[in-house]
N, CA, C and O atoms as CSV, one atom per row, in Angstrom:
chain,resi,resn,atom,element,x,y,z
A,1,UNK,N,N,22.708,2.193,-13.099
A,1,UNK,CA,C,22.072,2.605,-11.862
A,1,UNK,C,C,23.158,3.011,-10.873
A,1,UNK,O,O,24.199,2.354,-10.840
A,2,UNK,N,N,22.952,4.203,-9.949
A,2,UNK,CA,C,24.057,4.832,-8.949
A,2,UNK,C,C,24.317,3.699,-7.979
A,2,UNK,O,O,23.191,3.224,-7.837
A,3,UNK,N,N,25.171,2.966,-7.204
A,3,UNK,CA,C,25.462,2.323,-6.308
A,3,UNK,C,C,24.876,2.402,-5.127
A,3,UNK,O,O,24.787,1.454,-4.346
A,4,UNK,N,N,24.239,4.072,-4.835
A,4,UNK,CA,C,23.382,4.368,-3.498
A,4,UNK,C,C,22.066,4.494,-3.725
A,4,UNK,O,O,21.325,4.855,-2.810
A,5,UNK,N,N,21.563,4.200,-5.045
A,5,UNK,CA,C,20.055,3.787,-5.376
A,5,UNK,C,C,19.581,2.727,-5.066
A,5,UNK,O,O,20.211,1.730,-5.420
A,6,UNK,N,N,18.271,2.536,-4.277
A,6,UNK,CA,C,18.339,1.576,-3.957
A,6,UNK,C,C,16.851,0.951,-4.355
A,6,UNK,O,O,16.029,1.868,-4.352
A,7,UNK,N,N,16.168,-0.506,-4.744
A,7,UNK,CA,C,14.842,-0.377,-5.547
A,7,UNK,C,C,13.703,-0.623,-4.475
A,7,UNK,O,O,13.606,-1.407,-3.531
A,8,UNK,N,N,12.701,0.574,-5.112
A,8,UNK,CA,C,11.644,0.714,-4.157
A,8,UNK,C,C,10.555,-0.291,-5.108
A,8,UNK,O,O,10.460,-0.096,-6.320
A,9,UNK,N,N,9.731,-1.414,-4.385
A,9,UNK,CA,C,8.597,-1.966,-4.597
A,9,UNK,C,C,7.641,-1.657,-4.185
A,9,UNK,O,O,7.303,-2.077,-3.079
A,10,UNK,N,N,6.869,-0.842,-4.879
A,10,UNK,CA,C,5.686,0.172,-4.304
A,10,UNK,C,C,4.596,-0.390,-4.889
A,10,UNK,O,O,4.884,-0.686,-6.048
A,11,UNK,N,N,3.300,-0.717,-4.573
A,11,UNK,CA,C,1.636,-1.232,-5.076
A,11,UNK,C,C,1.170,0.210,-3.959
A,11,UNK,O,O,1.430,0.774,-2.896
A,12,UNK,N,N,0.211,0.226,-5.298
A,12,UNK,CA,C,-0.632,1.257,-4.683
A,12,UNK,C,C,-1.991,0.778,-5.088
A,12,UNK,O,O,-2.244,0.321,-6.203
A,13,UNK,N,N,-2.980,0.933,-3.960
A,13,UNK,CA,C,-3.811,0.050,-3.579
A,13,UNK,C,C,-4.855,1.242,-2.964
A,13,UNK,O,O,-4.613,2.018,-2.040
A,14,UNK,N,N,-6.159,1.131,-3.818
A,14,UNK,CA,C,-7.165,2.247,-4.322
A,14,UNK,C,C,-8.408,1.530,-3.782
A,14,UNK,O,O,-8.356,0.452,-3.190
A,15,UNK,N,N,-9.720,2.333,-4.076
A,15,UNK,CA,C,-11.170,1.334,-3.149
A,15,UNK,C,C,-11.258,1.041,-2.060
A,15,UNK,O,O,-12.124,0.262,-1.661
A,16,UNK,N,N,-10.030,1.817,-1.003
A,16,UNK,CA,C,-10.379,1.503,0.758
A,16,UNK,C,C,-11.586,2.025,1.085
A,16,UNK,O,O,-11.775,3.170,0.674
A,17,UNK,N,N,-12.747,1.347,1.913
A,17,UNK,CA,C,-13.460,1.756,1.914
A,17,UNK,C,C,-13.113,2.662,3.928
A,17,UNK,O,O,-12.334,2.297,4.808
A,18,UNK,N,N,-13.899,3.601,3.908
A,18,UNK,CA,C,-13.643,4.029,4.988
A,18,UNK,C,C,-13.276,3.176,6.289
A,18,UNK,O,O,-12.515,3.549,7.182
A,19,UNK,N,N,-13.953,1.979,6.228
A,19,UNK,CA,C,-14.435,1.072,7.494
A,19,UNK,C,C,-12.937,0.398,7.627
A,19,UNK,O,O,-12.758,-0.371,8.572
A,20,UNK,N,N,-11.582,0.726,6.482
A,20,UNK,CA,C,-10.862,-0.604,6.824
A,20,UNK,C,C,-9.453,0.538,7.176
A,20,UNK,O,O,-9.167,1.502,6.466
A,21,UNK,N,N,-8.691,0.105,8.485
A,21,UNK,CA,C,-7.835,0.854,8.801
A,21,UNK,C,C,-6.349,0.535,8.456
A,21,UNK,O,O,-6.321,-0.603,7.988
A,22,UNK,N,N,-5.424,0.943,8.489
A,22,UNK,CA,C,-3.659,0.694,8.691
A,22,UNK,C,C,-3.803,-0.679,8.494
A,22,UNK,O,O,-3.808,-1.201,7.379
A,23,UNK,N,N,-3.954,-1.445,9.851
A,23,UNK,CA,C,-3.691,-2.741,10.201
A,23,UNK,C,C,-4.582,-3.643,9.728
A,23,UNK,O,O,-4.258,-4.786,10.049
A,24,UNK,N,N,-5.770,-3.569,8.970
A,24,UNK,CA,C,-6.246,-4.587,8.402
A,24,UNK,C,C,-5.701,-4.416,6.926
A,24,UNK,O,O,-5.714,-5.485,6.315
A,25,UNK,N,N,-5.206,-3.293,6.169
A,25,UNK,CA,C,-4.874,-3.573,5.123
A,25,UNK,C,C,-3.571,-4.269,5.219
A,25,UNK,O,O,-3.391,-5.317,4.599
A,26,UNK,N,N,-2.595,-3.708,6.010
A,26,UNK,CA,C,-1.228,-4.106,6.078
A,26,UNK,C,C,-1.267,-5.773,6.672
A,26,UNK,O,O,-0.336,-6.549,6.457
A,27,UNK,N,N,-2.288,-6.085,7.308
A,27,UNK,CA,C,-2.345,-8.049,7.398
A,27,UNK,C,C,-2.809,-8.542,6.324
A,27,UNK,O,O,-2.644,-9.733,6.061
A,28,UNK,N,N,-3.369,-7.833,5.642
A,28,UNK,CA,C,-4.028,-8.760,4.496
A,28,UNK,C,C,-2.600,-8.509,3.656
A,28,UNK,O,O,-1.983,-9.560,3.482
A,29,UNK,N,N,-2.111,-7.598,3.234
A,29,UNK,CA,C,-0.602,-7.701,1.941
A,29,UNK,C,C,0.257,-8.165,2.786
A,29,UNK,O,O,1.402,-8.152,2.332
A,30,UNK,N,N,0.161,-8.562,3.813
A,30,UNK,CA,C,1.578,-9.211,4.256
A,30,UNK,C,C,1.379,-10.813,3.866
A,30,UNK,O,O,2.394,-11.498,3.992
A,31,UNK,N,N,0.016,-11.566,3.344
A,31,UNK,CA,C,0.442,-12.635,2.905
A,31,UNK,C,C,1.570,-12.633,1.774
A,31,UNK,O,O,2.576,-13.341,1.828
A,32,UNK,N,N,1.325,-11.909,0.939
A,32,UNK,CA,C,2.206,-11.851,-0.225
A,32,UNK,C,C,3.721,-11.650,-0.101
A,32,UNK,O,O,4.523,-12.080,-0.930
A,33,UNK,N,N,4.095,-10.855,1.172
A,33,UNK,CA,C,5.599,-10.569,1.195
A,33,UNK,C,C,5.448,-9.581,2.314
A,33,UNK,O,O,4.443,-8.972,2.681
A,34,UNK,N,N,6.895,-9.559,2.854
A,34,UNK,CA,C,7.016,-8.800,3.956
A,34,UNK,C,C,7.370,-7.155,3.351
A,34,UNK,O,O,8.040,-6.684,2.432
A,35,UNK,N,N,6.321,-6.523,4.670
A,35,UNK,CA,C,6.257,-5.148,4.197
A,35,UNK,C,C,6.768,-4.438,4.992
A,35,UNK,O,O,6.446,-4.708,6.149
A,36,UNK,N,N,7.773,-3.227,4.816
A,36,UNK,CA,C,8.608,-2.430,4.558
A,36,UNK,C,C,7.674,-0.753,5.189
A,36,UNK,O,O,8.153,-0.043,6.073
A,37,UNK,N,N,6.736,-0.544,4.689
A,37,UNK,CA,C,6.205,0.698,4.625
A,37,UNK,C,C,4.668,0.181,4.524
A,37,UNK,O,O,4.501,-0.800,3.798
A,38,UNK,N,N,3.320,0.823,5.284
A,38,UNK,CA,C,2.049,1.326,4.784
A,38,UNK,C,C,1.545,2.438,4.760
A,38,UNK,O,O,1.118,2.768,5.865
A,39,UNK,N,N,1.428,3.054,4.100
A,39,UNK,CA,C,0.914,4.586,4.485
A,39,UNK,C,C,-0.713,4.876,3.604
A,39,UNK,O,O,-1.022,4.789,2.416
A,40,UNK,N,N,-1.507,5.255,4.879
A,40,UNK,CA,C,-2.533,5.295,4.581
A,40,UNK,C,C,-2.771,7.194,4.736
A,40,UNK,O,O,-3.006,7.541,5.894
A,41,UNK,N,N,-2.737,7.974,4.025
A,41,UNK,CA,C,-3.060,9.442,4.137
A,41,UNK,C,C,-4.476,9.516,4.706
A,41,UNK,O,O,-5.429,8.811,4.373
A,42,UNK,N,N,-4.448,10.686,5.806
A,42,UNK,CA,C,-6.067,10.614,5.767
A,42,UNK,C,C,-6.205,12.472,5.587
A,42,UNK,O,O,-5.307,13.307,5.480
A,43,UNK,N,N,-7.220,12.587,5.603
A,43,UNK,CA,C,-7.589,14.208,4.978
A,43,UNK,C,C,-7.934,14.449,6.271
A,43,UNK,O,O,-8.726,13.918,7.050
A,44,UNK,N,N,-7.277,15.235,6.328
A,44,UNK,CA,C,-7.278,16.559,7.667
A,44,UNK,C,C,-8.216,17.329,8.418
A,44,UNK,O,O,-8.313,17.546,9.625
A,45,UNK,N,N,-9.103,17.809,7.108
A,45,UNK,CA,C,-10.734,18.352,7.344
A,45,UNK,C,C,-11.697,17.041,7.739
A,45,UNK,O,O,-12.359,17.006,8.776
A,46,UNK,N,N,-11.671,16.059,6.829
A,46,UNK,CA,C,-13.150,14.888,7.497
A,46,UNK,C,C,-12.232,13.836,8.375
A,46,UNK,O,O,-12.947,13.279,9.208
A,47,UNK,N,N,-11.272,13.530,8.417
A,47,UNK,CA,C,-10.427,13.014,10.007
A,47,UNK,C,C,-10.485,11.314,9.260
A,47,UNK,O,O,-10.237,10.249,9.824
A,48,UNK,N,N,-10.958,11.587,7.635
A,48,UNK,CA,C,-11.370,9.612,7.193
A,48,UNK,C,C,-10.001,9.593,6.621
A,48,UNK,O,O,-9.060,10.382,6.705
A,49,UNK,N,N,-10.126,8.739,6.164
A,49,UNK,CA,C,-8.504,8.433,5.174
A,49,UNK,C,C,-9.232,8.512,3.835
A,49,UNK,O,O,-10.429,8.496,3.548
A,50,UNK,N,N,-8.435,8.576,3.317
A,50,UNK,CA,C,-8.425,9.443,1.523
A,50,UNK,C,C,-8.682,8.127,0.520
A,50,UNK,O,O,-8.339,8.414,-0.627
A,51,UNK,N,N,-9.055,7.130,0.609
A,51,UNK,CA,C,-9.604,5.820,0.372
A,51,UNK,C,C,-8.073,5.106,-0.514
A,51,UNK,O,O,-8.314,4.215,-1.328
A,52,UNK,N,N,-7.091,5.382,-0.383
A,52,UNK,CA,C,-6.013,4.811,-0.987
A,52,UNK,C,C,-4.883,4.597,-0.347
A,52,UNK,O,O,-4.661,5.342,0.608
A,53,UNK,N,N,-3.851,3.522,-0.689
A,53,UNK,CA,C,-2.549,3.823,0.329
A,53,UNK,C,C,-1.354,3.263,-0.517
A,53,UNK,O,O,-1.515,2.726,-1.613
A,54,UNK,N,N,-0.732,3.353,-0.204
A,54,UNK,CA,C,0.630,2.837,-0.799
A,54,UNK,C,C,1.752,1.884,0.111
A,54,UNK,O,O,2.306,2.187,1.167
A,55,UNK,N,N,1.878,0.578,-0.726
A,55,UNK,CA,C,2.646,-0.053,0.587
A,55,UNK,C,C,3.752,-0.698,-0.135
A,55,UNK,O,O,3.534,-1.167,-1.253
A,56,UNK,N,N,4.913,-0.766,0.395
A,56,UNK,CA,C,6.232,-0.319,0.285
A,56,UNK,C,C,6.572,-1.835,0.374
A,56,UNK,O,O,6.497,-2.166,1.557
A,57,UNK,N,N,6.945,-2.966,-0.485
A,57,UNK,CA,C,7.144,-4.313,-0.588
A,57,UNK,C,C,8.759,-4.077,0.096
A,57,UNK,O,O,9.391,-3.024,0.014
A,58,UNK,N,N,9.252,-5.405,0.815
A,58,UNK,CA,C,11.309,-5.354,1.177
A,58,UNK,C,C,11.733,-5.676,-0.163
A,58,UNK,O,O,12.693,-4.980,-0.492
A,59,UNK,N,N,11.351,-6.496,-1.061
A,59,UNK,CA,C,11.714,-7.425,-1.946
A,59,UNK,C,C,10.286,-7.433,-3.322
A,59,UNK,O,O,9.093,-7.640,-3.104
A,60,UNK,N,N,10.856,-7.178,-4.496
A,60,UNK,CA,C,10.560,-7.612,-5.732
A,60,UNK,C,C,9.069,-8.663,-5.784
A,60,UNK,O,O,8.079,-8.475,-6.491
A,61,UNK,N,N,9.234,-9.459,-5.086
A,61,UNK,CA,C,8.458,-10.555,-4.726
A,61,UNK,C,C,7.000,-10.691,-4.459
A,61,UNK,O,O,6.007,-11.273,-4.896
A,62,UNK,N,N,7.397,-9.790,-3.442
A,62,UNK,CA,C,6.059,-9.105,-2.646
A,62,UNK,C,C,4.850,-8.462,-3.805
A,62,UNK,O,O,3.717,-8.851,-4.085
A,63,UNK,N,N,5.640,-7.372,-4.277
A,63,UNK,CA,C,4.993,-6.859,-5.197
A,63,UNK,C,C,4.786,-7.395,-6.292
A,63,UNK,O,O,3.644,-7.196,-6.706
A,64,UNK,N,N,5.564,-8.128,-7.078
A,64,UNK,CA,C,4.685,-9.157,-8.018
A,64,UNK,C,C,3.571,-10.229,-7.930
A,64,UNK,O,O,2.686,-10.584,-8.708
A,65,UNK,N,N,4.082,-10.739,-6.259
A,65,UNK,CA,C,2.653,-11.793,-6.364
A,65,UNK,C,C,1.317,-10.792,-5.386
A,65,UNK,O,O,0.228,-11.365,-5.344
A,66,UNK,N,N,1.382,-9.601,-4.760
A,66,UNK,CA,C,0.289,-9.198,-5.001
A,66,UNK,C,C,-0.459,-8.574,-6.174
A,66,UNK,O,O,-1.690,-8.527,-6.169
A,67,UNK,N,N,0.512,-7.940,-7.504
A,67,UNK,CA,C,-0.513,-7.691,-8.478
A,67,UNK,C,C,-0.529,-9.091,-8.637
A,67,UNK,O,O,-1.446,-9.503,-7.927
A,68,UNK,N,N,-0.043,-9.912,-9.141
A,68,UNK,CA,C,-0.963,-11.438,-9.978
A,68,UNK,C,C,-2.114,-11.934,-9.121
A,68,UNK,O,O,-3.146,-12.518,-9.451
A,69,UNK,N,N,-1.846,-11.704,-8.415
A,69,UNK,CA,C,-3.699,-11.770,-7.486
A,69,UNK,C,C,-4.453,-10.899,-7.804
A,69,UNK,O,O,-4.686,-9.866,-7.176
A,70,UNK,N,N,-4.973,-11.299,-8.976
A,70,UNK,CA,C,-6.375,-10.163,-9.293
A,70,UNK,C,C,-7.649,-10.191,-8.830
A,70,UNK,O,O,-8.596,-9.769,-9.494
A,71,UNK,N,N,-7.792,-10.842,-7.307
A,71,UNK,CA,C,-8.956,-10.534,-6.667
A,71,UNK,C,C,-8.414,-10.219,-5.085
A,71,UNK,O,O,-8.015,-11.137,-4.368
A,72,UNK,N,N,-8.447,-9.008,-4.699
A,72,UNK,CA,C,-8.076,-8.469,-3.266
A,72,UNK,C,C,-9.509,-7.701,-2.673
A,72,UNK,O,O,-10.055,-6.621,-2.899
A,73,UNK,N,N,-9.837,-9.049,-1.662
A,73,UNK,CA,C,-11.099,-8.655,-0.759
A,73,UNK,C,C,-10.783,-8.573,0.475
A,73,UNK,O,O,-9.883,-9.188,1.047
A,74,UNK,N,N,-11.319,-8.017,0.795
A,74,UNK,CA,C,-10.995,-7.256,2.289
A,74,UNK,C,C,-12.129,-6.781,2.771
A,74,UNK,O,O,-12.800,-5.928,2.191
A,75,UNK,N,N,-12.572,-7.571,4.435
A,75,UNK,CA,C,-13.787,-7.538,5.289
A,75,UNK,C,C,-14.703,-6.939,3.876
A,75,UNK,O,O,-14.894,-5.723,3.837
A,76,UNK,N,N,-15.153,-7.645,2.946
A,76,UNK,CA,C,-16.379,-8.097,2.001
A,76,UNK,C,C,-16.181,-6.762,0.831
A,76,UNK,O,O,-17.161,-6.426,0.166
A,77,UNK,N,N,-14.754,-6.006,0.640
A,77,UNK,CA,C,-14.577,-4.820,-0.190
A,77,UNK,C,C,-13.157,-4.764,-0.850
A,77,UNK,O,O,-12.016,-4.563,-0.434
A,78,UNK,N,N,-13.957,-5.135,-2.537
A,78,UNK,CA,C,-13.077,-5.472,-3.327
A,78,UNK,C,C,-11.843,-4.113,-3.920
A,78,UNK,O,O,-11.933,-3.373,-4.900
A,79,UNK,N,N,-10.681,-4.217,-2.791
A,79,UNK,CA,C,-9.764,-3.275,-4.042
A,79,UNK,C,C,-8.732,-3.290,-4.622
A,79,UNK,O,O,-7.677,-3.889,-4.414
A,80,UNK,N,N,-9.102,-2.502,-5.486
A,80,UNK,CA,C,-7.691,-2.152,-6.670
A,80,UNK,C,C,-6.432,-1.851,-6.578
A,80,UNK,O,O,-5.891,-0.844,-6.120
A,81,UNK,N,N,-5.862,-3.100,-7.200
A,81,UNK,CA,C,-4.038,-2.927,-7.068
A,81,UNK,C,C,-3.153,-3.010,-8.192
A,81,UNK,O,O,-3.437,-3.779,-9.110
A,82,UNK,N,N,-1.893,-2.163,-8.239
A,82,UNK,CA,C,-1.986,-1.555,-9.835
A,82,UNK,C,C,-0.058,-1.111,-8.484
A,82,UNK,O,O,0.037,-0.812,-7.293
A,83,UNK,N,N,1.000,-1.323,-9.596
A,83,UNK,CA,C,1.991,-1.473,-9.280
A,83,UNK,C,C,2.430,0.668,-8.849
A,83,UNK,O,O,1.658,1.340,-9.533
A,84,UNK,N,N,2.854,1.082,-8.459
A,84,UNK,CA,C,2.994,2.399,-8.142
A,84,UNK,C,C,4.164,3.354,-8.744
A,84,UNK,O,O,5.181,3.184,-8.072
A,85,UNK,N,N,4.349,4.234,-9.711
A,85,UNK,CA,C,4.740,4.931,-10.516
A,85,UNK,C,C,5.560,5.520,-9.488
A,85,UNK,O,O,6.772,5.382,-9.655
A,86,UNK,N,N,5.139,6.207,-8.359
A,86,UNK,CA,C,5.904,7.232,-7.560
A,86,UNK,C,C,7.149,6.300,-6.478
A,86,UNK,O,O,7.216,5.072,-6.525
A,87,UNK,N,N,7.605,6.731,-6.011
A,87,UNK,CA,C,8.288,6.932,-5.014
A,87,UNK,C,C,7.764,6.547,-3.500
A,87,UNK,O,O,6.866,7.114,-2.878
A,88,UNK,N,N,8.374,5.701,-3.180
A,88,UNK,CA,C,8.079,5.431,-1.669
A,88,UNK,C,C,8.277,6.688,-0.878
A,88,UNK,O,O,8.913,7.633,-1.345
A,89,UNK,N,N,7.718,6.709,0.363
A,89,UNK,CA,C,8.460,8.099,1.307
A,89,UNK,C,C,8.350,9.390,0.223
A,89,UNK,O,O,9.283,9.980,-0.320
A,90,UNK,N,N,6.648,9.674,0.065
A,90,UNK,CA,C,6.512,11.169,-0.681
A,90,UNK,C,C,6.069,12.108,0.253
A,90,UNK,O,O,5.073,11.919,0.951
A,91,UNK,N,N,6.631,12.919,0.289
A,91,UNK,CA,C,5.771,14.270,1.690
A,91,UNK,C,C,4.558,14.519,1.248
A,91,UNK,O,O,3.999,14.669,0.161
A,92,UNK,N,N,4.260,14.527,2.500
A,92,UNK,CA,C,2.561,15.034,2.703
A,92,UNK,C,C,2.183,13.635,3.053
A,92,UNK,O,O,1.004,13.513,2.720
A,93,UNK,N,N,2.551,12.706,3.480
A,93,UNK,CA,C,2.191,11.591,3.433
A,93,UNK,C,C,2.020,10.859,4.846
A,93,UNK,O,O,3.145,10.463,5.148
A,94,UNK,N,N,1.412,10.625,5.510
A,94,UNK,CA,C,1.584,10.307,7.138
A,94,UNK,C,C,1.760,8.531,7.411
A,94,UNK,O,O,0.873,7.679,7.356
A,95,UNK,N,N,2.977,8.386,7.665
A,95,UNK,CA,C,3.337,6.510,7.820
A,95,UNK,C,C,2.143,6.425,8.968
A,95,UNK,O,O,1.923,7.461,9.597
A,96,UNK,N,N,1.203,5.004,9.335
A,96,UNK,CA,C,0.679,4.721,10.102
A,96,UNK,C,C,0.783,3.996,10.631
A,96,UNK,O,O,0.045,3.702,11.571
A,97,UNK,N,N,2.263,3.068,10.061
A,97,UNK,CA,C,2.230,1.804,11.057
A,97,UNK,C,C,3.175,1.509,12.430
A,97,UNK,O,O,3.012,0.477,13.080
């Protein structure tokens, strides 16, 4: 690994339902570990967010003990968390916090 690489802990976290914003998702994953990044995209034309987000763990940690929690409810709406393939900080992407 290059010396100026540095490791991104990314969960990407699917099933937002319209009703839940930035700051209620980003309090609920901050039990697990302190967070770094939330970015919730929202679509431009309907002004909602795109029902998914990606949040950016400081530490390894974070992101392992939120996937081993395989039940993430939030104000009564169960969603899906699944470790994130991409890249933290992708364009097109609007930080919200």
């Amino acid at each position: 690994m290059a010396a100026n690489a540095r490791n991104v802990f990314v969960l990407f976290v699917s099933r937002i339902p319209w009703t839940l914003a930035n700051k209620e998702i980003r309090e609920y994953f901050m039990q697990f570990g302190q967070i770094r990044r939330c970015v919730l995209p929202f679509n431009e034309e309907t002004g909602f967010h795109r029902g998914f987000c990606r949040i950016t763990y400081t530490n390894e940690e974070g992101l392992e003990e939120s996937i081993l929690n395989t039940t993430h409810v939030v104000e009564g709406s169960r969603l899906l968390v699944q470790q994130s393939n991409l890249h933290a900080g992708r364009s097109g992407e609007k930080d919200d916090s």
